[in-house]
C-alpha positions in Angstrom: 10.3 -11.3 -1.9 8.4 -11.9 1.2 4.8 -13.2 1.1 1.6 -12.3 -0.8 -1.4 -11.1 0.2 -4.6 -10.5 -1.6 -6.4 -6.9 -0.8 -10.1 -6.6 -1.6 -11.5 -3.2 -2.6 -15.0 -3.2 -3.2 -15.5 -5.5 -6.4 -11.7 -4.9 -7.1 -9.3 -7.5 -6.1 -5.3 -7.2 -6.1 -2.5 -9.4 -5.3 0.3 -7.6 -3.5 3.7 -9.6 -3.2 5.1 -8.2 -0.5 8.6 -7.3 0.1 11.1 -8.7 3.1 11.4 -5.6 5.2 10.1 -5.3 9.1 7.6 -3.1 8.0 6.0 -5.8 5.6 6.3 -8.9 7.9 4.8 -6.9 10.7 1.9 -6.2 7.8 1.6 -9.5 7.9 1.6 -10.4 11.2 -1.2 -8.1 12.0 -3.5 -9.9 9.4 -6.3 -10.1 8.2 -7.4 -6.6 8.7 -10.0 -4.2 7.3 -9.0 -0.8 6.7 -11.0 1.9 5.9 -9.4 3.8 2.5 -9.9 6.9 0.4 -9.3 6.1 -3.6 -7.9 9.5 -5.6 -6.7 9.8 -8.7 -3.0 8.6 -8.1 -4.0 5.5 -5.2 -5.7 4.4 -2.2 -4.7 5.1 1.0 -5.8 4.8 5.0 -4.3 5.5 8.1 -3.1 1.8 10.1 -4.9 1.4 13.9 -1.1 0.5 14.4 2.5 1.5 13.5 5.1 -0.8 11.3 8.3 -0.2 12.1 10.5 1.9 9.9 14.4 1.7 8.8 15.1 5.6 8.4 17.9 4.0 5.5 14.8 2.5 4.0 12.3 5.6 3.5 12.7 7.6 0.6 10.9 9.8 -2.0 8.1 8.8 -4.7 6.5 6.0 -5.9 6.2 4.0 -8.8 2.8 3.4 -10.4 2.1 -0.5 -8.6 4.0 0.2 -5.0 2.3 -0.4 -2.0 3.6 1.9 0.9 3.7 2.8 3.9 4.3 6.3 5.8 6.3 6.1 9.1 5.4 9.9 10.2 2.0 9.7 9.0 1.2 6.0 9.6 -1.1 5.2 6.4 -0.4 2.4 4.0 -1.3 3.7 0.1 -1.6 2.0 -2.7 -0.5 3.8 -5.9 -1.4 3.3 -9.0 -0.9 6.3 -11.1 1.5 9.8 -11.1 4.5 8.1 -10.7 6.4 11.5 -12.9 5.5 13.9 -10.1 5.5 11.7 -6.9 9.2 13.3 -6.1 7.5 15.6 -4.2 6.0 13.4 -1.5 9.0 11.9 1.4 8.6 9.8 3.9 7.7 6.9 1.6 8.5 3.3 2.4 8.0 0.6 0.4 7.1 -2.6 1.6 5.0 -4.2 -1.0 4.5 -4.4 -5.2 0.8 -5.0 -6.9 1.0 -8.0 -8.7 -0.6 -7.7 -12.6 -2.2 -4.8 -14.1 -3.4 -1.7 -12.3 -6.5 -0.6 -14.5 -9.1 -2.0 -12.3 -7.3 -0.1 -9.5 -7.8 2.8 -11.5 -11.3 2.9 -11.4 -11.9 3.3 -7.7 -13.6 6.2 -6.4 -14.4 7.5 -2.8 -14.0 5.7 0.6 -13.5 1.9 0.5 -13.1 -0.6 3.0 -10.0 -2.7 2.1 -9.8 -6.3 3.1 -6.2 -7.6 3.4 -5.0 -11.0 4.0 -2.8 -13.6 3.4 -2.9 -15.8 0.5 
């Protein structure tokens, strides 16, 4: 694993431990940040002022409920939290990061959020 940061959601707090991949230690290089994200009913996610770079061997399909991602053709980073069974349907997934602990408080999120990410 690669290095952990904490990301602040309103009054919900979450420790992401990050994974080793260029896309993730360019995260990182690029904090702390404030991005501006919409909570739904499977995760959070906003569209980066910036690209990561991408492995094409590295992107795949889905999710699981706790992966933090990011979307090379799109260029948002989500956080997912829930409808890991259908999230086949969704490409162009890279992850780069894992929530740390449960996701319940994630779960209650609602609307648009300013997320605060920086390094532990």
């Amino acid at each position: 694993m690669g290095r952990r940061v904490t990301v602040r959601l309103g009054d919900v707090t979450a420790r992401v431990a990050l994974n080793d991949t260029p896309a993730a230690r360019a995260l990182v290089e690029r904090l702390p940040l404030v991005l501006r994200m919409c909570a739904s009913s499977v995760g959070c996610c906003g569209a980066l002022p910036f690209s990561l770079p991408a492995d094409p061997a590295l992107v795949h399909r889905g999710w699981t409920d706790g992966d933090v991602n990011y979307n090379p053709t799109g260029g948002w980073l989500a956080i997912f939290f829930e409808d890991e069974r259908n999230s086949l349907r969704y490409g162009d997934q890279l992850t780069i990061g894992r929530i740390e602990g449960q996701l319940d408080s994630l779960r209650t999120l609602d609307g648009r959020l300013d997320a605060v990410i920086d390094v532990n």
